[in-house]
Backbone as CSV, one residue per row, in Angstrom:
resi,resn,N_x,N_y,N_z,CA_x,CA_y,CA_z,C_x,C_y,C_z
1,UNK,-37.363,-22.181,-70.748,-37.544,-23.524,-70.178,-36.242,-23.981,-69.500
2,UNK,-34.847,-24.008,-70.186,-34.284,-24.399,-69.714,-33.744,-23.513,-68.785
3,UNK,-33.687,-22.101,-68.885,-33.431,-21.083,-67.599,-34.237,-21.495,-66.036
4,UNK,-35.208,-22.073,-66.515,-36.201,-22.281,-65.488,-35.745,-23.258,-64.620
5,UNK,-35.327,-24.218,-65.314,-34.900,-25.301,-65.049,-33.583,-25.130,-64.413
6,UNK,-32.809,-24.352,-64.457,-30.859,-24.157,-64.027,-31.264,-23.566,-62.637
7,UNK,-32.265,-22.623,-62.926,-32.540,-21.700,-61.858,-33.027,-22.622,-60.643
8,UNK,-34.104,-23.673,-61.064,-34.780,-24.164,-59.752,-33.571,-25.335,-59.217
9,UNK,-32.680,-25.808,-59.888,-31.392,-26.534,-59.727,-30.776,-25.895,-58.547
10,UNK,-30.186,-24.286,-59.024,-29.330,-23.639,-57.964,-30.165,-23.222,-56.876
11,UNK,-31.809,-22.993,-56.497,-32.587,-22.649,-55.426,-32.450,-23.961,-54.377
12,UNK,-32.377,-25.319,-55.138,-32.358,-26.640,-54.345,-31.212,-26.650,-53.648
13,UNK,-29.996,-26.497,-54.521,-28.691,-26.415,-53.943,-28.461,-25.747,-53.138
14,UNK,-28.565,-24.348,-52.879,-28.672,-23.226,-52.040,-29.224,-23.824,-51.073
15,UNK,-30.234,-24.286,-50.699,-31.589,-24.561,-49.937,-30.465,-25.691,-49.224
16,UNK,-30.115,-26.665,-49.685,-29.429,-27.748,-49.374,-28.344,-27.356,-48.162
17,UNK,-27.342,-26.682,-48.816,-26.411,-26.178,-48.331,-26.900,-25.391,-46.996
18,UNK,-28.045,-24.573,-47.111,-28.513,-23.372,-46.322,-28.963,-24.751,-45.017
19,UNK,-29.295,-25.860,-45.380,-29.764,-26.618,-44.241,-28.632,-27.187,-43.754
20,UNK,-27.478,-27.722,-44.595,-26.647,-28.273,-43.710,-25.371,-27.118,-43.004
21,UNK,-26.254,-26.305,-43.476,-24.969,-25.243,-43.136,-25.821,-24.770,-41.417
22,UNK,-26.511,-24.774,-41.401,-27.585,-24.866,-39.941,-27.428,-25.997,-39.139
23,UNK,-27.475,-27.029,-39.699,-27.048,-28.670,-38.939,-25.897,-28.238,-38.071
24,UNK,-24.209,-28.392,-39.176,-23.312,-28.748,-39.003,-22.996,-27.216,-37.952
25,UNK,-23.618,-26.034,-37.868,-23.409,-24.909,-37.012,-24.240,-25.347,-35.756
26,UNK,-24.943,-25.588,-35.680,-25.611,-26.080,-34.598,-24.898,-27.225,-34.045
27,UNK,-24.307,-28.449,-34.230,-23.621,-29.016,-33.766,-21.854,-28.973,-32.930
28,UNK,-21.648,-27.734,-34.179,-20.200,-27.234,-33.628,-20.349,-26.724,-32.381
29,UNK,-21.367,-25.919,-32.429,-21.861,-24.618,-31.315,-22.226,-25.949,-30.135
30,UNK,-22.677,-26.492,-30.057,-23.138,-28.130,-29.058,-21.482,-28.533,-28.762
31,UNK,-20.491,-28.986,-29.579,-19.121,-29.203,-29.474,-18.581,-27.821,-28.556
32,UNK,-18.868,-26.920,-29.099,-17.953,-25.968,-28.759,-18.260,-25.545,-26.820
33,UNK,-19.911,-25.592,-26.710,-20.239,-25.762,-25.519,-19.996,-26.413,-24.450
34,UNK,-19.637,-27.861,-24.707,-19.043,-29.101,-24.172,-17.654,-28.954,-23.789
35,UNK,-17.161,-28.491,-24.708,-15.368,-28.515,-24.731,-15.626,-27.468,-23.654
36,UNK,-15.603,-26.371,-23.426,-15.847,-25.463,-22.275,-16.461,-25.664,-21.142
Protein backbone atom coordinates (compact mmCIF):
# COMPACT_ATOMS: atom_id res chain seq x y z
CA UNK A 1 0.00 0.00 0.00
CA UNK A 2 2.30 2.32 0.95
CA UNK A 3 4.90 1.32 -1.95
CA UNK A 4 2.02 2.05 -4.13
CA UNK A 5 1.52 5.08 -2.88
CA UNK A 6 5.58 6.54 -2.99
CA UNK A 7 5.58 5.08 -6.37
CA UNK A 8 2.47 6.98 -7.87
CA UNK A 9 4.06 10.24 -5.89
CA UNK A 10 7.43 9.91 -7.96
CA UNK A 11 5.34 9.02 -11.54
CA UNK A 12 3.44 12.62 -10.78
CA UNK A 13 6.67 14.28 -10.09
CA UNK A 14 8.48 12.89 -13.02
CA UNK A 15 5.41 13.66 -15.18
CA UNK A 16 5.55 17.26 -13.71
CA UNK A 17 8.98 17.96 -14.32
CA UNK A 18 8.81 15.97 -17.84
CA UNK A 19 6.11 18.87 -18.69
CA UNK A 20 7.88 21.74 -17.52
CA UNK A 21 10.94 20.53 -18.73
CA UNK A 22 9.09 20.72 -22.44
CA UNK A 23 7.55 24.28 -21.59
CA UNK A 24 10.65 25.96 -20.36
CA UNK A 25 12.72 24.08 -23.67
CA UNK A 26 10.35 25.20 -25.94
CA UNK A 27 10.49 28.67 -24.86
CA UNK A 28 14.34 28.93 -24.65
CA UNK A 29 14.45 27.44 -28.21
CA UNK A 30 11.59 30.61 -29.12
CA UNK A 31 14.38 32.97 -27.10
CA UNK A 32 17.14 31.46 -28.67
CA UNK A 33 15.47 31.94 -32.24
CA UNK A 34 14.75 35.62 -31.68
CA UNK A 35 18.14 36.53 -30.31
CA UNK A 36 19.49 35.30 -33.81
Amino acid sequence: MEFGVSSLRQVSVMARRGVQGVIVGSAMARIAEESL
